[in-house]
C-alpha positions as CSV (number, residue, x, y, z in Angstrom):
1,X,-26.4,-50.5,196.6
2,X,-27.5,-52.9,199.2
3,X,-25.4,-55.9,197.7
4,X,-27.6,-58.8,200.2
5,X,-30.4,-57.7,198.0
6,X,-28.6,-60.4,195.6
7,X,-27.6,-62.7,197.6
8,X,-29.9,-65.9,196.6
9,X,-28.9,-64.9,193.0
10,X,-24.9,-65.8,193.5
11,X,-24.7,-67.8,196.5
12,X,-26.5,-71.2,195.7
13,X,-24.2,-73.9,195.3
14,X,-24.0,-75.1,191.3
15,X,-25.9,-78.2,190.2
16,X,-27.3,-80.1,187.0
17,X,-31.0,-80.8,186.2
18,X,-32.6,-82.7,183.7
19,X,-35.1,-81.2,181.7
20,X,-35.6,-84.3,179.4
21,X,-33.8,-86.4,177.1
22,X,-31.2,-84.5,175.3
23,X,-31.7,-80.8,177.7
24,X,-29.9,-80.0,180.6
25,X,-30.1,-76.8,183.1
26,X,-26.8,-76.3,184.5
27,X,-27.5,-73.9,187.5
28,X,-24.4,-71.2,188.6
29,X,-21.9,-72.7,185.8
30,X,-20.9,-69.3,184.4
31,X,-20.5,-67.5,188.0
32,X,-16.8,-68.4,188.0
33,X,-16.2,-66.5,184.4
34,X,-18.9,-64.1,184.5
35,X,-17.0,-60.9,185.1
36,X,-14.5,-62.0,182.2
37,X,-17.6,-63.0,179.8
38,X,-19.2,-59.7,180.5
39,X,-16.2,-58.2,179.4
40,X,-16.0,-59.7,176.5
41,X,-19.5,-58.7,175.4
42,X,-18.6,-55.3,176.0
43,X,-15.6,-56.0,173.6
44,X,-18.1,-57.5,170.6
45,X,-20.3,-54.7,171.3
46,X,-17.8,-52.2,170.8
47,X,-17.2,-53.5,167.0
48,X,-20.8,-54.9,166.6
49,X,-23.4,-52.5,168.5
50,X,-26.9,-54.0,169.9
51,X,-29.5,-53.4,167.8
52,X,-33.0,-54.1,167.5
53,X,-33.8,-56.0,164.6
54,X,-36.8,-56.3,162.4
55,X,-39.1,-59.6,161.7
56,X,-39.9,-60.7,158.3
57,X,-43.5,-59.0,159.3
58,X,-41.9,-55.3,160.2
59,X,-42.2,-55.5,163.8
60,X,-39.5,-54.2,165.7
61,X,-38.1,-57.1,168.4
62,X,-37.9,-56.1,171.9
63,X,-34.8,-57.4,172.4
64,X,-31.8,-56.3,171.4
65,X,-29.0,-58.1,169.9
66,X,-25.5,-58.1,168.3
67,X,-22.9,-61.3,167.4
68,X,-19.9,-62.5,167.4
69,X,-18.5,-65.7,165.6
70,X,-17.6,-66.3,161.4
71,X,-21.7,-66.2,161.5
72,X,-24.3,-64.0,163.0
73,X,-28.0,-64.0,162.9
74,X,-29.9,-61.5,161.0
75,X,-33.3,-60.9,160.6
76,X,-35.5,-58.6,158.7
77,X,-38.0,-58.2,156.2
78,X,-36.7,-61.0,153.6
79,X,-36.2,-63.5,156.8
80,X,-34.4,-65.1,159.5
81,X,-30.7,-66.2,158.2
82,X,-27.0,-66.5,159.2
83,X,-24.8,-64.4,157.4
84,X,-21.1,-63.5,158.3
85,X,-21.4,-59.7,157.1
86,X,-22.7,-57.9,159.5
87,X,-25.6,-55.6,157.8
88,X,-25.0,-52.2,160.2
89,X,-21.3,-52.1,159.6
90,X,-20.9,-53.9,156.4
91,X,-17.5,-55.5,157.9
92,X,-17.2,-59.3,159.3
93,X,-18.5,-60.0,162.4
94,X,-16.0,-59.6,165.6
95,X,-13.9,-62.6,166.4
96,X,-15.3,-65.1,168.8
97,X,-13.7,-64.4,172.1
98,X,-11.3,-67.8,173.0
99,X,-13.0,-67.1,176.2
100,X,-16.5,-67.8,174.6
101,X,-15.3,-70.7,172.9
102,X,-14.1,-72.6,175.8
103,X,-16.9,-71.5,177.8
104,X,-19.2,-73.3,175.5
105,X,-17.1,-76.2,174.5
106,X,-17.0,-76.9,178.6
107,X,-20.6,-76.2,178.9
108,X,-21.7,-78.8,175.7
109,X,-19.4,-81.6,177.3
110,X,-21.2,-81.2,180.8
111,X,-24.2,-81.7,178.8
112,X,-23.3,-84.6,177.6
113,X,-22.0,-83.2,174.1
114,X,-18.5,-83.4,173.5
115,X,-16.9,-81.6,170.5
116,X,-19.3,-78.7,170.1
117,X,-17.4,-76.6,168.1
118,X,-19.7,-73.0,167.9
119,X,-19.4,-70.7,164.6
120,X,-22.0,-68.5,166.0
121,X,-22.8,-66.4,169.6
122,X,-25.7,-64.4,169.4
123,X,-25.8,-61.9,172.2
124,X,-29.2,-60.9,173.9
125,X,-30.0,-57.6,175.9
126,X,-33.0,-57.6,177.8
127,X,-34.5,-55.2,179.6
128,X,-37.2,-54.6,182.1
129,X,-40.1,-55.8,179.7
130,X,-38.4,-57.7,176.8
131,X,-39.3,-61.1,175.6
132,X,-38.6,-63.7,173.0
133,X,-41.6,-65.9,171.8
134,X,-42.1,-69.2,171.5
135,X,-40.1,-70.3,168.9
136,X,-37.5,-73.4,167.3
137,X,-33.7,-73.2,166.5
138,X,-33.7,-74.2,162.7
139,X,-32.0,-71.9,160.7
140,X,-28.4,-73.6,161.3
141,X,-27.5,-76.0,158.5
142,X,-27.5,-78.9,160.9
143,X,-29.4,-79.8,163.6
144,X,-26.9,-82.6,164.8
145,X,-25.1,-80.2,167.0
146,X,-26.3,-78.6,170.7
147,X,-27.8,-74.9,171.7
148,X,-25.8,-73.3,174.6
149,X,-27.6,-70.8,176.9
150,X,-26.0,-68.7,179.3
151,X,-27.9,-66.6,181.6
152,X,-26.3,-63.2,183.4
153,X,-27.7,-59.9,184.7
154,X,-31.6,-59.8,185.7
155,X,-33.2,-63.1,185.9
156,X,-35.7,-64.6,183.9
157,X,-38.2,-67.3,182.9
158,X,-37.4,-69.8,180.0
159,X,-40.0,-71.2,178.2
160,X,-39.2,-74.6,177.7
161,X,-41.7,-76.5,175.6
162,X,-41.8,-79.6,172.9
163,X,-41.9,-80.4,169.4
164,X,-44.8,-78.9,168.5
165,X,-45.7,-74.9,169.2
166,X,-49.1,-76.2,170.3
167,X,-47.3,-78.6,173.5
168,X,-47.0,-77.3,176.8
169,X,-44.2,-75.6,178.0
170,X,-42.3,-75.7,181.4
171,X,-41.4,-72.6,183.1
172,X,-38.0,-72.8,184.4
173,X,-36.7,-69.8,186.5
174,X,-33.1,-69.0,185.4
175,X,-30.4,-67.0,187.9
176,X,-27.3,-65.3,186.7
177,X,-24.9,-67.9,185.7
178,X,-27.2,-70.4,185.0
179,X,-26.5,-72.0,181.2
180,X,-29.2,-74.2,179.5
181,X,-28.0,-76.8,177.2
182,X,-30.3,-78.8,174.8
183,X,-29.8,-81.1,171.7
184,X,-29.9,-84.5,170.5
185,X,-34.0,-85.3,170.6
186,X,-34.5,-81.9,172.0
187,X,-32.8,-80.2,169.2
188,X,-35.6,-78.3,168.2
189,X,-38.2,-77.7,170.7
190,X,-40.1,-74.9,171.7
191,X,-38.4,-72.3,173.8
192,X,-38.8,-68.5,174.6
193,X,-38.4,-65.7,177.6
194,X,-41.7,-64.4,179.2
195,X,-41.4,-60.8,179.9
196,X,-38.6,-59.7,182.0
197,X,-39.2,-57.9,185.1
198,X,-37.0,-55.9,186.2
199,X,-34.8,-56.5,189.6
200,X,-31.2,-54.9,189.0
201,X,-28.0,-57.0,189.2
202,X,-24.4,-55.4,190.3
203,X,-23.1,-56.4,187.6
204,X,-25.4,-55.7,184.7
205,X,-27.7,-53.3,186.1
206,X,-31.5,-53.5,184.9
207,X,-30.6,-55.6,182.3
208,X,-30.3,-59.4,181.0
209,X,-27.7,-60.8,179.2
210,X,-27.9,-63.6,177.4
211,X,-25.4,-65.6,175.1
212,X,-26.5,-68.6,172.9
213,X,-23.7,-70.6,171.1
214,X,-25.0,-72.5,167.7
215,X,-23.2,-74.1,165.0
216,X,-24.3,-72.5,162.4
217,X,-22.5,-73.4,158.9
């Protein structure tokens, strides 16, 4: 494998950007740990296996998912919901890696969001052709605490939009590493993937991975 082919996803120095009040993009902040978070979704994985859940409507999502943390999310046809039993195994979800925890804690802060304290990771596998749609955060019991994103593998384009399904939303390319934070007054916009295309990574082959920390309970 010709590694150069990647070399403008891993080699850009890391930076902040503002999105808007209360969302930040925090680009490269997860190359330093992405081997060792990689790892550790291999780990939940092994206990919790990706799967492809159902909507309330019957359709099958195109992304698959699994989740680690007291809570994980489940969907299917009586709704979206947290629930720490997870519904393939019948056990607990796995542990939250420490690993994860810190990660997101760290994250949250450079955000602007100190004490983030996540209950939930839900763990995203895309490939070549998945999406998520345009949708809003709200099945947590609180809203008063911040959505962590972290982007590795294949890259992708968030869908980053407002209050309102009907408001425009801002395409913002994201890299491996790159981790979106929002909260506060942008608790619970808009947001989604448009489809992935695929363009292999070293380290996660044709494939996304994406990790998103909530507070859940």
């Amino acid at each position: 494998m010709n590694l150069e082919l990647f070399d403008d996803f891993d080699s850009a120095p890391a930076a902040s950007e503002f999105l808007c009040e209360g969302a930040m993009l925090l680009q490269r902040f997860a190359l330093q740990e992405d081997k060792a978070i990689l790892a550790a979704v291999d780990q939940v994985a092994q206990h919790a296996a990706f799967r492809h859940m159902e909507t309330p409507g019957g359709l099958r999502m195109s992304v698959a998912m699994t989740c680690a943390g007291s809570q994980g999310w489940v969907s299917d046809r009586r709704g979206y919901r947290y629930d720490g039993i997870d519904p393939l195994s019948g056990r607990p979800w796995p542990k939250m890696p420490d690993l994860f925890l810190e990660f997101a804690r760290r994250a949250a802060a450079e955000a602007g969001f100190a004490g983030f304290h996540p209950d939930a990771c839900l763990i995203n596998r895309y490939e070549p052709g998945a999406k998520l749609s345009l949708h809003q955060d709200k099945d947590e019991a609180s809203f008063d605490h911040p959505i962590v994103s972290v982007s590795l593998g294949m890259p992708a384009v968030f869908l980053f939009g407002g209050l309102k399904r009907t408001d425009p939303a801002v395409r913002i390319p994201l890299m491996h590493g790159d981790v979106v934070v929002w909260g506060g007054p942008a608790r619970l916009r808009y947001h989604g993937v448009l489809p992935v295309k695929e363009r292999a990574h070293p380290l996660t082959g044709a494939c996304r991975i994406n990790l998103t920390f909530r507070k859940a309970a």
